[in-house]
N, C-alpha and C positions, 0 to 999 in steps of 0.2 A: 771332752771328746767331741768332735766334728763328724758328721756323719755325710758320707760322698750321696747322696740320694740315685743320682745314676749309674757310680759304681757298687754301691754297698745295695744298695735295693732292687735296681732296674736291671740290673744285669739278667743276663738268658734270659730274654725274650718275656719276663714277669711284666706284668702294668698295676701302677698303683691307683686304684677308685677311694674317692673322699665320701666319708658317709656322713651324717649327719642324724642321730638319735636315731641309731641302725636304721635308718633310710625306712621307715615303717609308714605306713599309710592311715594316718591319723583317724577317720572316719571309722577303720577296721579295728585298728587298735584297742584305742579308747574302750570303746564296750567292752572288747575283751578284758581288758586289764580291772574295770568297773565288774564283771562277771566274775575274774577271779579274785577280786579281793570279797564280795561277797560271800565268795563261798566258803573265802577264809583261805584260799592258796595263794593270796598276796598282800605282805601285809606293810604297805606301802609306807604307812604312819608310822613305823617302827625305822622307818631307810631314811627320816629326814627328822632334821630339828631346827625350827624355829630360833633365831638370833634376833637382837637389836640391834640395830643398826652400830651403836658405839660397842658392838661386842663384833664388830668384823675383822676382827684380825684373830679372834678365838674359832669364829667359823671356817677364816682360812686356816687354823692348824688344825681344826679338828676333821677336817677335808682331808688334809695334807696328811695326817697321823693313820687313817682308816679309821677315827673314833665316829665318826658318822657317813652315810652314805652322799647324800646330798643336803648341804646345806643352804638354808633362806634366811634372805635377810629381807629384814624388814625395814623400810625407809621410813613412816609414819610411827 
């Protein structure tokens, strides 16, 4: 599928803005997100799993699958 980005998207008069890690203000953020994992309403360690390096192609399917939220690879 091909997607026209000025007719499929832009049309009436809509605009399209690029975010980038919903566009959040990192100084604000951060605490906050430190404040709710603290209290236990975020529980951040659970949204990621750790790979080896020679296991990057398990962390791209398990990305790809939804079996983890974010996943890290490790180079060392």
């Amino acid at each position: 599928m091909k997607l026209d980005i000025h007719n499929d998207l832009m049309a009436e008069g809509k605009s399209m803005i690029g975010v980038i890690e919903g566009d959040s203000i990192p100084r604000v953020v951060i605490p906050q997100l430190i404040a709710y994992y603290k209290a236990g309403q975020f529980p951040f360690d659970k949204l990621i799993k750790f790979y080896n390096f020679q296991q990057i192609n398990q962390a791209f399917e398990d990305s790809a699958s939804g079996a983890i939220i974010k996943p890290v690879v490790k180079m060392a």
